[in-house]
C-alpha positions in Angstrom: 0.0 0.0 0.0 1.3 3.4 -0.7 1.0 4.3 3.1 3.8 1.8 3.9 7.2 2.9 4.3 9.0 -0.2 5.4 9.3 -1.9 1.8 12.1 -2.8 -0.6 11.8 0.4 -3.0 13.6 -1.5 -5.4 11.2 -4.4 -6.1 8.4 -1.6 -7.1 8.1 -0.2 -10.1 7.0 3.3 -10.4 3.3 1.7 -11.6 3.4 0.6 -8.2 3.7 -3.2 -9.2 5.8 -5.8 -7.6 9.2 -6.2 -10.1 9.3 -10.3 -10.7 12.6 -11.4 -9.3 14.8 -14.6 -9.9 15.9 -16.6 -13.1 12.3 -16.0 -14.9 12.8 -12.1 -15.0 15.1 -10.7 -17.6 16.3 -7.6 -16.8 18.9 -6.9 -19.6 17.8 -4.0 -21.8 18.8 -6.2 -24.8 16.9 -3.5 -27.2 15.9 -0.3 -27.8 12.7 -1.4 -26.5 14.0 -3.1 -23.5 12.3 -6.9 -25.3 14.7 -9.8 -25.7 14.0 -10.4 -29.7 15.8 -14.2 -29.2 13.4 -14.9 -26.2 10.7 -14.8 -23.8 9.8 -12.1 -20.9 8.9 -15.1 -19.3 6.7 -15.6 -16.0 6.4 -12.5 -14.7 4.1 -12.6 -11.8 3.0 -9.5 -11.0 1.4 -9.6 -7.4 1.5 -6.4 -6.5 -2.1 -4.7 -7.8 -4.3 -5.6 -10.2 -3.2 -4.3 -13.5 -4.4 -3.0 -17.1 -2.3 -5.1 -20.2 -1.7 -2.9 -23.2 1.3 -3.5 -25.7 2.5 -0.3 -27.0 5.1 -0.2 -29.8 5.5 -4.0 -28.9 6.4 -3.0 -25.3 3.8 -4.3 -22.5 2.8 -1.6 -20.7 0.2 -1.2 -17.4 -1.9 0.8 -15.1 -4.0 0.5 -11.9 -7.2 -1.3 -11.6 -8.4 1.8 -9.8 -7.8 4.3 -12.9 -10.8 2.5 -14.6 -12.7 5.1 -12.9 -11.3 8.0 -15.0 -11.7 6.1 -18.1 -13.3 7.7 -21.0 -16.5 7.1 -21.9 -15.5 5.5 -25.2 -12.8 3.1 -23.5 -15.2 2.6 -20.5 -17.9 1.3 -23.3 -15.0 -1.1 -24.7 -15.2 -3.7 -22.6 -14.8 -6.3 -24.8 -14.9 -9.5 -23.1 -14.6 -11.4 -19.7 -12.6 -14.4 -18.8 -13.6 -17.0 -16.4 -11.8 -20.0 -15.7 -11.2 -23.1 -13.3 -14.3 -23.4 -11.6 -13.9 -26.6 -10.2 -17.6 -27.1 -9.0 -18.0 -30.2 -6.3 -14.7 -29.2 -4.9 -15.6 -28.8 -1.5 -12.4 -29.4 0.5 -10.3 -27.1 3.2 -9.1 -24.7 0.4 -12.6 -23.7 -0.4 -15.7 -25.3 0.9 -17.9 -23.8 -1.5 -16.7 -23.0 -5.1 -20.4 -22.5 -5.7 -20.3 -19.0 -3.9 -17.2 -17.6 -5.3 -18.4 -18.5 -8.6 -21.3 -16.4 -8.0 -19.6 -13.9 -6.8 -16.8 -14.0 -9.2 -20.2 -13.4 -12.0 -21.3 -10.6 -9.7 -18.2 -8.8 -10.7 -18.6 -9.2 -13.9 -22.2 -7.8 -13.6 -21.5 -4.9 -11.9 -18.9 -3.8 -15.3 -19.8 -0.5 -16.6 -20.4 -2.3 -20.0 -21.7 -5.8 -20.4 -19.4 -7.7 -21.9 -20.3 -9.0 -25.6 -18.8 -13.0 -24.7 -17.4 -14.3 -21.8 -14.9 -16.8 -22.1 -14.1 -20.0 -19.5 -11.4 -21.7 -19.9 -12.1 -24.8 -18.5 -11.8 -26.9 -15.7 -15.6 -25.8 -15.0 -16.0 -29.1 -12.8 -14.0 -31.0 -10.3 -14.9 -34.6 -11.3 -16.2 -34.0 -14.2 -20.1 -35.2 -12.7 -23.8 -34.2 -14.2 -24.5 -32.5 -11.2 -21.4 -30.3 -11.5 -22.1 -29.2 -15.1 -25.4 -28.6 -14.1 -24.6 -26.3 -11.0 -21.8 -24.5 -13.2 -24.8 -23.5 -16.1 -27.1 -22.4 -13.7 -24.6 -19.9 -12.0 -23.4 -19.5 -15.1 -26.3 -18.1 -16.7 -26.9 -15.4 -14.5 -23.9 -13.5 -16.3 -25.1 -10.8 -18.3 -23.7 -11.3 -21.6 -24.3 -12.5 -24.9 -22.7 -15.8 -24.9 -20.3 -18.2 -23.0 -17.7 -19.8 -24.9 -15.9 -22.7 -23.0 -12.8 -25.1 -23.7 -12.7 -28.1 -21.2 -10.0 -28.4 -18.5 -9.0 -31.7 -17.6 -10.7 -32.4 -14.7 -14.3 -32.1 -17.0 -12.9 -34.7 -19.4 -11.9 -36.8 -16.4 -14.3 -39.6 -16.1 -15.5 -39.9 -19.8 -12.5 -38.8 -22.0 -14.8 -35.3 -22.8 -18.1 -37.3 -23.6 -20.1 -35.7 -21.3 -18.3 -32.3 -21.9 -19.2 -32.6 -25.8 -22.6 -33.8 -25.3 -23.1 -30.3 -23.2 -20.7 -27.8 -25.0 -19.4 -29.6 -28.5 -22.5 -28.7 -30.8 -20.5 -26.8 -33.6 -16.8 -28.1 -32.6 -14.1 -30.4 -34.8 -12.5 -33.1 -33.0 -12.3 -33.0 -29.0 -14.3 -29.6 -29.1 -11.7 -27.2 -30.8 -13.5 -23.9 -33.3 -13.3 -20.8 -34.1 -15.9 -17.5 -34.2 -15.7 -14.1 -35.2 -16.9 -11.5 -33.4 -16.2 -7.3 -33.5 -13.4 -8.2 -36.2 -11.8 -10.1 -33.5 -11.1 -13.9 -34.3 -11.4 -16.4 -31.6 -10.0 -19.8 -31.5 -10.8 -22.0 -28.6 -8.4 -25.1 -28.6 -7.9 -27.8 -26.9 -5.3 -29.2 -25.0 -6.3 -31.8 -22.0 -7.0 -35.2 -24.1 -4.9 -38.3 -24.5 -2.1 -37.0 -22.6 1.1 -38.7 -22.6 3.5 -40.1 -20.0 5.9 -37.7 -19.0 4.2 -34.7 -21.2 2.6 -31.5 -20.7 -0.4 -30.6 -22.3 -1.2 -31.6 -25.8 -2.9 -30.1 -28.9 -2.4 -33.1 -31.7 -1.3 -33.3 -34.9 -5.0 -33.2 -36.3 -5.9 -30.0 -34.1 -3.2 -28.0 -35.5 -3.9 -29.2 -39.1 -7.4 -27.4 -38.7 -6.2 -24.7 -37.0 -3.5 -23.9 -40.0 -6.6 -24.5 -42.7 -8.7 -21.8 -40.0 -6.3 -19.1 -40.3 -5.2 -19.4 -43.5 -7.8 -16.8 -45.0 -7.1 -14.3 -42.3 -5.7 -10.8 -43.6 -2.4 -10.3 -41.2 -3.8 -7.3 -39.6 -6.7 -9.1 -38.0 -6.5 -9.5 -34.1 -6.4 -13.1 -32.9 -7.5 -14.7 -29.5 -6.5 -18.3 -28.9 -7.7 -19.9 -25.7 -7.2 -22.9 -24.7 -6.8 -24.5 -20.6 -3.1 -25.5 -20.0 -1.0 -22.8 -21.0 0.5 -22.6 -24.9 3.8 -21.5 -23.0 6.1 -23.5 -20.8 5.5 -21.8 -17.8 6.6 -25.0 -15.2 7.6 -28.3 -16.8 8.2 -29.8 -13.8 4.3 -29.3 -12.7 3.4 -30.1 -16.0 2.3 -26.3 -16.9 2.8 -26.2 -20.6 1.7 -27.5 -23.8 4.8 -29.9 -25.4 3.5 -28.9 -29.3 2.3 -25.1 -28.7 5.5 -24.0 -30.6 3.5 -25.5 -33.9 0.6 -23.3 -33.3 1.8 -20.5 -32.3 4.0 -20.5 -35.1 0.6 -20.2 -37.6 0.1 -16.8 -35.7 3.0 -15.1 -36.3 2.3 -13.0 -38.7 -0.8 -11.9 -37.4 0.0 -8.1 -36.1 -1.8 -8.7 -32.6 -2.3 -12.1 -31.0 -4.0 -12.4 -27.6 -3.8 -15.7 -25.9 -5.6 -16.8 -22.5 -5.7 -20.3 -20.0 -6.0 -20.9 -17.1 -5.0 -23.8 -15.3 -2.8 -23.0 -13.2 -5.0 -20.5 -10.8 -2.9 -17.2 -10.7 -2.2 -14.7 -13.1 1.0 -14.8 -15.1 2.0 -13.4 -18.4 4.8 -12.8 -21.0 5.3 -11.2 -24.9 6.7 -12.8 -27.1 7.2 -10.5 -30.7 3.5 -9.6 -31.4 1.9 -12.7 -28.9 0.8 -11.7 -25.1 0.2 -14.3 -23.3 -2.0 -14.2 -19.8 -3.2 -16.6 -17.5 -6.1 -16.6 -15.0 -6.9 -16.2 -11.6 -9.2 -19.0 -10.7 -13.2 -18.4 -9.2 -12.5 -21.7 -7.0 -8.9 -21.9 -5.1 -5.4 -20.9 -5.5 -2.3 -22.7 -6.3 1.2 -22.0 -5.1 3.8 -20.1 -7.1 6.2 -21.9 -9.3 9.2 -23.4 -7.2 8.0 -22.8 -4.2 6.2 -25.9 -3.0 7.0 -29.4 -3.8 4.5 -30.0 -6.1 0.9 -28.3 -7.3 -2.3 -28.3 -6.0 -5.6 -26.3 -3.9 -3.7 -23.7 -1.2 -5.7 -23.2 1.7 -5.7 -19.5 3.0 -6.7 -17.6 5.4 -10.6 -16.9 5.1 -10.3 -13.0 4.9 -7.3 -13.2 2.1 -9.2 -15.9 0.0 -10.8 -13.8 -2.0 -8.0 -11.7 -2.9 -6.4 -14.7 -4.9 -9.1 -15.5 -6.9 -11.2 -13.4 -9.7 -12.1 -12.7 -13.2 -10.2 -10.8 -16.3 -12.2 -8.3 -18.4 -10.3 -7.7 -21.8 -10.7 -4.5 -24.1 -10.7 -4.0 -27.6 -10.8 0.0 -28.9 -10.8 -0.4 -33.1 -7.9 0.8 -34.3 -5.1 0.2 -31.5 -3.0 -2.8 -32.0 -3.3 -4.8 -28.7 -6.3 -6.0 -26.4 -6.3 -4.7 -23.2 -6.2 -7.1 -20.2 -7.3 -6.1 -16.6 -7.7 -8.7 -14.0 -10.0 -8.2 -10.7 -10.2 -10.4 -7.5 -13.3 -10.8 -6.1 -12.0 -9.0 -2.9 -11.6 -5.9 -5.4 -7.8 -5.7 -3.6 -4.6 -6.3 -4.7 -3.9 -9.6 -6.1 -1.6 -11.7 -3.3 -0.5 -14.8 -4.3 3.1 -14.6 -3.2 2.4 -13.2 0.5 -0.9 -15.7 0.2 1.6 -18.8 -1.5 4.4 -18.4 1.3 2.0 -18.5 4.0 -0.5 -21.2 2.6 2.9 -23.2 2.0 4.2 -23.0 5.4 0.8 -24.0 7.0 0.2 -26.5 4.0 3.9 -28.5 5.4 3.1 -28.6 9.0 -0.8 -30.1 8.3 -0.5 -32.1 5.9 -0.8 -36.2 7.5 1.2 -38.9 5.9 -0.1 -42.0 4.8 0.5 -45.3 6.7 1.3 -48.2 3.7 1.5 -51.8 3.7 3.8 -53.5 1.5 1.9 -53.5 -1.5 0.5 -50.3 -1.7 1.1 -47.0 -3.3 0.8 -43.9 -1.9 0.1 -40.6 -3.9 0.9 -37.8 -2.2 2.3 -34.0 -3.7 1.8 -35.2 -6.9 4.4 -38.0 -6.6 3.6 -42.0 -6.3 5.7 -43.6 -3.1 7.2 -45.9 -3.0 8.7 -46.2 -7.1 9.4 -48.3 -7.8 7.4 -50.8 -6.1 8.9 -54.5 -6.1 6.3 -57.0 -5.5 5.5 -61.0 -6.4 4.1 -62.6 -8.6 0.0 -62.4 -8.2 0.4 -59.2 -6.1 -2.7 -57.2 -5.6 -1.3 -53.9 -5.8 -3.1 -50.6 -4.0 -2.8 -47.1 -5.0 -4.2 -44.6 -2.2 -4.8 -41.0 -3.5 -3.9 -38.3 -0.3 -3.6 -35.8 -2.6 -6.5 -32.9 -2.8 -6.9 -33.0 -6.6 -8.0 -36.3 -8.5 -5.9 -38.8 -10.1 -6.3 -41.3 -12.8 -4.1 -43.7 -13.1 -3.5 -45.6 -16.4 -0.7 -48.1 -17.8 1.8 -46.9 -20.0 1.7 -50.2 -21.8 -1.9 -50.7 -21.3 -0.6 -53.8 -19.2 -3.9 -53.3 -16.5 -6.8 -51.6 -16.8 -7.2 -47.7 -15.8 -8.2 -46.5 -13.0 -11.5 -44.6 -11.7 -11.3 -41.2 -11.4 -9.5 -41.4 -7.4 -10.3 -38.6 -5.3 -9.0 -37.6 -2.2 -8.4 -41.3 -0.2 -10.0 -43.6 -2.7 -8.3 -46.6 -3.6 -7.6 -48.4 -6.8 -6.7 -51.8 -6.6 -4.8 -54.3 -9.7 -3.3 -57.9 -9.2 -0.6 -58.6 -11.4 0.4 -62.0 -12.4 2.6 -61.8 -14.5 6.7 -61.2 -13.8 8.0 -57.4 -15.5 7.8 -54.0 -15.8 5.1 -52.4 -15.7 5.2 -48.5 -15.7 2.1 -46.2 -15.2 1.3 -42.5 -15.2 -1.3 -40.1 -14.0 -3.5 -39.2 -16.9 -4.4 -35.9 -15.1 -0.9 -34.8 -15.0 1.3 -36.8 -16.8 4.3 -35.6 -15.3 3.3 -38.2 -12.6 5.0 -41.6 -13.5 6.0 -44.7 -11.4 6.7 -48.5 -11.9 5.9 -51.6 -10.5 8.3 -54.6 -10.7 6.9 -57.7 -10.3 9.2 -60.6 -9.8 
């Protein structure tokens, strides 16, 4: 707060924003414009207000949440669209007991805009488990937002238990292939993708071969000077391999958008707000409406944060985006539901600290498997011949856990302490992975 006298001057900049620090922040002036041509501005987690995005001159460049109020009227009528994203409704444990109101809230905010925004965009992860009665909670709050239309891609956790049927049965009229498609709208061309299906060991999220084929035949008739907005869940930048928060074959799509003059592109996914530019391509990920997660590096893996009550609300929110015809670049402000400052690194430390000291271990027997942080113990697992082997999930989040070789059959979708049981009979290797989060592998030797 400006009131406070007692903070490192140096990590503000003169917006009043936080200055990222660390090995994700470049802070060469390799330019004239201060952007590394050869590279990324990569993660830079700005946790210190809630911002305006604009690119001017290819430099991204932003302002207070509060100067909305002194807006023209012209901008102030420009809100474009909103952006909601990971939902996660039937998630009911210690990091939020009740998604359901923070979803509502998260569309009150998005009500009380001085313009109603044309589209509204959620990027997915609308559901926890992917259940009837989640999709059907999420439309009903959902509908209450005043706008034209909702646009959704699915998140992983709504393609959970069916591989997407029950997502495309609800939201796929219209789409190619796992639900991707395009629309036009205010000479603005959207392309929601899709990046959660048939995951692989060891990968991040994944587009496909015949997803990028269409997408190369849908922007082929563009004129260069037309602004594009892909979104898509996982982020189409590798923001944290190691938590699996990236998409392994984004480089192919986003090399189809190059030329395009302005190129806006939105996920979620990972529950806080990050971005980067790249040349003409701003990336921006989303708060989430249902919990948040900690900041890359500092936790031992990913997964719901519980925080205190009265700071919940200022790590979780909605981003309104504005187009004004004739400037280059969408504009992208992000609100918390608290309407303060975004705090997800005071919020992430804390929620860490308190996360460690909770958090109960699992007691296993010989033949079982715990997962826990996002990691299966023990791996490998040695075991005889005719074994029944036990996986036990202690982790917040649901798993799914599926043979590499297709060597057993997969799993249910495990949430927090269900089981999943397999007995193998035969002597080998057999390796497995999480198909939620593939960067979640393990092995079973049976002797």
């Amino acid at each position: 707060m400006s009131n406070h006298h007692d903070r490192d001057d140096a990590r503000f900049d003169e917006q009043g924003n936080t200055r990222p620090t660390g090995s994700n922040y470049i802070t060469d002036v390799l330019t004239e414009d201060g952007i590394d041509r050869r590279g990324f501005l990569r993660c830079m987690a700005w946790a210190g207000t809630a911002t305006v995005w604009a690119l001017s001159g290819g430099i991204p460049t932003s302002f207070r949440l509060s100067s909305l109020s002194s807006m023209t009227e012209a901008e102030r009528k420009s809100v474009f669209f909103a952006q909601v994203s990971d939902s996660h409704i039937g998630f009911s444990k210690e990091a939020n007991k009740d998604v359901t109101a923070t979803l509502q809230e998260a569309v009150a905010k998005l009500n009380a805009l001085p313009q109603r925004p044309a589209l509204v965009l959620h990027t997915g992860d609308i559901t926890q488990l992917s259940k009837s009665d989640e999709f059907d909670t999420a439309n009903e709050v959902l509908k209450g937002v005043k706008t034209d239309r909702i646009f959704y891609v699915p998140g992983e956790h709504d393609v959970a238990s069916d591989n997407g049927a029950s997502y495309l049965q609800r939201y796929g009229k219209g789409t190619k292939g796992g639900g991707w498609y395009s629309f036009d709208h205010s000479g603005v061309h959207f392309v929601g993708l899709v990046n959660v299906l048939n995951l692989k060991a060891g990968g991040l999220g994944s587009l496909g071969s015949d997803q990028i084929a269409w997408l190369k035949r849908d922007l082929s008739g563009l004129s260069a000077s037309t602004p594009v907005v892909l979104f898509a869940h996982v982020p189409l930048w590798t923001v944290y391999p190691e938590w699996g928060w990236g998409t392994d074959d984004s480089e192919q799509a986003l090399s189809l958008v190059k030329r395009f003059g302005s190129v806006t592109v939105l996920n979620g996914h990972i529950h806080q707000i990050m971005q980067k530019v790249e040349g003409n391509i701003s990336f921006h990920t989303a708060m989430s409406t249902a919990f948040p997660q900690p900041t890359p590096g500092t936790a031992p893996a990913p997964g719901p944060l519980k925080v205190e009550p009265e700071r919940l609300k200022s790590v979780l929110g909605v981003t309104n985006v504005t187009f004004i015809p004739g400037r280059s670049a969408l504009a992208v402000v992000d609100a918390t539901l608290s309407g303060l400052p975004p705090a997800f690194e005071a919020a992430s430390h804390d929620a860490m600290v308190r996360r460690q000291s909770e958090r109960k271990s699992i007691s296993l027997a010989a033949n079982e498997i715990g997962i826990d942080n996002f990691k299966f113990s023990p791996n490998p697992l040695t075991v005889k011949s005719g074994t029944k082997v036990v996986w036990i999930n202690n982790d917040d989040v649901p798993h799914l856990i599926v043979s590499t070789q297709n060597k057993f059959r997969q799993s249910q979708v495990l949430d927090t302490n269900q089981r999943f049981a397999v007995t193998l009979t035969k002597p080998g290797t057999y390796d497995y992975f999480c198909s939620l989060h593939p960067m979640m592998q393990g092995k079973i030797i049976v002797q």
